[in-house]
C-alpha positions as CSV (number, residue, x, y, z in Angstrom):
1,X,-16.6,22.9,3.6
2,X,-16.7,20.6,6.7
3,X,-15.9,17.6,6.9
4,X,-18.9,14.7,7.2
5,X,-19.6,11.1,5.7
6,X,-23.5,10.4,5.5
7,X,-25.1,7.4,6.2
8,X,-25.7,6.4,2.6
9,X,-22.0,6.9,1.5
10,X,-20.4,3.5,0.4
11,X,-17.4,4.2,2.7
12,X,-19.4,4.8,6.0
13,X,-18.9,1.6,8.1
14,X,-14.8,2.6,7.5
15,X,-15.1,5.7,9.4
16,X,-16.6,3.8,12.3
17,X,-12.4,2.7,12.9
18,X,-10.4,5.8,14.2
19,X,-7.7,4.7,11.8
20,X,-9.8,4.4,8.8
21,X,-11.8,7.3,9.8
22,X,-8.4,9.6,10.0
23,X,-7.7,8.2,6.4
24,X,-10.8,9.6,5.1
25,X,-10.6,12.9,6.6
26,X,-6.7,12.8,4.7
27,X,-8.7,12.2,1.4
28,X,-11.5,14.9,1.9
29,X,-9.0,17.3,2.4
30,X,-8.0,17.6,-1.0
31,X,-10.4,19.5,-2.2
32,X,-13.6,17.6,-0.6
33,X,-13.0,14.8,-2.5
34,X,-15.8,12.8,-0.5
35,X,-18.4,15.2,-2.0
36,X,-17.1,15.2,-5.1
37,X,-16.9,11.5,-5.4
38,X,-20.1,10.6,-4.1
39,X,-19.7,6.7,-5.5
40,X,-16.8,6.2,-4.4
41,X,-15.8,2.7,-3.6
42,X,-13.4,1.3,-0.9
43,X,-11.7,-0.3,-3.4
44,X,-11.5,3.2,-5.2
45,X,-10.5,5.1,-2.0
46,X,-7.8,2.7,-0.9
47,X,-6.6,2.8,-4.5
48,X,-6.6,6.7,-4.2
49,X,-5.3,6.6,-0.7
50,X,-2.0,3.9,-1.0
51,X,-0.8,6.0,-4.4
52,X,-1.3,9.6,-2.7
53,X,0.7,7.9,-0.1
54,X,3.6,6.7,-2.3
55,X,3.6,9.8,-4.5
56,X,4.1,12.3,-1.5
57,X,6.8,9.5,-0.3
58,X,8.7,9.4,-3.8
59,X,8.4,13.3,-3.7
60,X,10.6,13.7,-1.0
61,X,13.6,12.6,-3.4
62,X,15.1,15.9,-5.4
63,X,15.3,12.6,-8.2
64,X,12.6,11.6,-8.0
65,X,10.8,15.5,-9.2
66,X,13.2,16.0,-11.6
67,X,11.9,13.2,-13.8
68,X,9.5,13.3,-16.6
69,X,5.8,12.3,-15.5
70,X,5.9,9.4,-17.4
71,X,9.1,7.8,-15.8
72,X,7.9,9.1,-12.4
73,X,4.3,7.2,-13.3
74,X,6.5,4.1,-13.6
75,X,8.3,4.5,-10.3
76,X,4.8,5.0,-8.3
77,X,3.2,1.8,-10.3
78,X,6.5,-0.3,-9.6
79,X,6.0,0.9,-5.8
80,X,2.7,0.0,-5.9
81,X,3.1,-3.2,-7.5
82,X,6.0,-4.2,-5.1
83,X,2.8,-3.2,-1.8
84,X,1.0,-5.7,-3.1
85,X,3.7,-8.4,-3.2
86,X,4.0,-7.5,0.2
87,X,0.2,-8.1,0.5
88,X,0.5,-11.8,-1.4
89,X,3.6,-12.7,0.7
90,X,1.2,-12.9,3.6
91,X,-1.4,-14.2,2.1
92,X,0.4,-17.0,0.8
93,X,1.5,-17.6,4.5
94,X,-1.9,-16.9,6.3
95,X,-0.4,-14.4,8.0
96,X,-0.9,-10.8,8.6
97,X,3.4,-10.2,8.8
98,X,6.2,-10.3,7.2
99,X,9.9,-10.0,7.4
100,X,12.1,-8.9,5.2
101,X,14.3,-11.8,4.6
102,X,11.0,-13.6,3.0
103,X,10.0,-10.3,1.3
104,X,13.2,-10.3,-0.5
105,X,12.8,-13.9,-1.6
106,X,9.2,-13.2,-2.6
107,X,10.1,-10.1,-4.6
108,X,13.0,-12.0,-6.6
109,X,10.4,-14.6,-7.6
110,X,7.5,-12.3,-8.6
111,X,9.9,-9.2,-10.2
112,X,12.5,-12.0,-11.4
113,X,15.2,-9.7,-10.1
114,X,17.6,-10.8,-7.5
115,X,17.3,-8.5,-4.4
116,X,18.4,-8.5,-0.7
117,X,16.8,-7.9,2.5
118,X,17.7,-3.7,2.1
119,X,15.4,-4.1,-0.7
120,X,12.4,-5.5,1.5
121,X,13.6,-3.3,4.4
122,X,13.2,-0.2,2.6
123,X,9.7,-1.1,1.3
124,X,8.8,-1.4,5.4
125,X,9.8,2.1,6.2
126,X,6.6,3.6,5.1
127,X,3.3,4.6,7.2
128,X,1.2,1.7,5.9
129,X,3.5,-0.7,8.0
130,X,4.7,-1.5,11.4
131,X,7.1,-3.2,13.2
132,X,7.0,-5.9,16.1
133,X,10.1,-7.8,17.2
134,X,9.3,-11.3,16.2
135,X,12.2,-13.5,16.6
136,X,16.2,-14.0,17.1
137,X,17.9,-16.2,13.8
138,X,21.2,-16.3,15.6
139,X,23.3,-13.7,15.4
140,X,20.3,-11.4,13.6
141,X,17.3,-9.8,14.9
142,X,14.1,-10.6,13.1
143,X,11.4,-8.4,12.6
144,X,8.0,-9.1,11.6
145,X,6.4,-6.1,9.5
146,X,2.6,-6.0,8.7
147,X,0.3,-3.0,7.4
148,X,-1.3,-0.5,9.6
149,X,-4.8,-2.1,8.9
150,X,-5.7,-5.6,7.5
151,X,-8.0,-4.1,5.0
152,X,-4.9,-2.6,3.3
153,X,-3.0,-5.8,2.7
154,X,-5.9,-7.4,1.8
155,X,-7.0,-4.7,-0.9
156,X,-3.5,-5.0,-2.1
157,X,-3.4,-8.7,-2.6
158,X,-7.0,-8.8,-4.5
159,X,-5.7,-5.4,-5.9
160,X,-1.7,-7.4,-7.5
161,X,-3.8,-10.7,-8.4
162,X,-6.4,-8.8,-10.2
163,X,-3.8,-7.4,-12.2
164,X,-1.4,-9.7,-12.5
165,X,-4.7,-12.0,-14.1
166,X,-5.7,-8.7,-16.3
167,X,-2.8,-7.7,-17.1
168,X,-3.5,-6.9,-21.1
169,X,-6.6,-4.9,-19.5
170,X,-6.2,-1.6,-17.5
171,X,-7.7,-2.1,-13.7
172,X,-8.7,1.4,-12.1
């Protein structure tokens, strides 16, 4: 069927952005899923959308398919987890970027694992970032990273803080 959102559709005013519209069209075309999903939140379709994402991404590695579906569960949910650090680290600056030397620091305090700046650096090489020379730290370039849209780092950071406060309860 063709693609369309109606007027009464909770997600309409998103598909007035050419970004956010293209996103939708990516959704409805598995299977109409718009249709089908009539009530459909934007919290629910960015939910959908960001773990579609990072499950076609973690696809691409041969070790990753060979895993059972419960280990590879774990992988996309520590992924996911580890967007919406992203997401807090600018909130908690009141900013809308990122670099990778404070992503690393922000993911050693929230995971409690030590980690390096490859760590944050290969967070940043999917779609829902991009990159913008920011500054020169002496002998090092610096870049800034920040999502595609605001509304994604923003649904992250309500999205980690939600469950990070819940976390005994399952959030959809």
């Amino acid at each position: 069927a063709e693609f369309s959102i109606g007027s009464g559709s909770k997600v309409y005013d998103l598909a007035k952005q050419p970004l956010l519209l293209m996103l939708l069209a990516r959704f409805d075309a598995n299977g109409n899923a718009l249709r089908q999903h009539k009530d459909l939140t934007r919290a629910q379709l960015y939910n959908s959308l960001i773990r579609d994402f990072i499950r076609r991404e973690q696809e691409k590695d041969p070790q990753f398919r060979r895993k059972a579906p419960k280990e590879q569960q774990a992988i996309l949910d520590q992924v996911f987890s580890r967007f919406g650090i992203v997401a807090m680290g600018m909130y908690n600056r009141s900013t809308t970027s990122i670099n990778s030397t404070q992503l690393s620091r922000d993911l050693s305090y929230f995971t409690g694992e030590e980690r390096t700046e490859q760590d944050g650096d290969m967070l940043f090489g999917s779609f829902f970032f991009i990159h913008t020379p920011k500054a020169k730290d002496q002998q090092k370039n610096l870049y800034a990273y920040e999502f595609l849209h605001n509304t994604f780092g923003e649904f992250l950071a309500a999205d980690y803080m939600a469950r990070q406060l819940f976390r005994d309860e399952k959030c959809p």
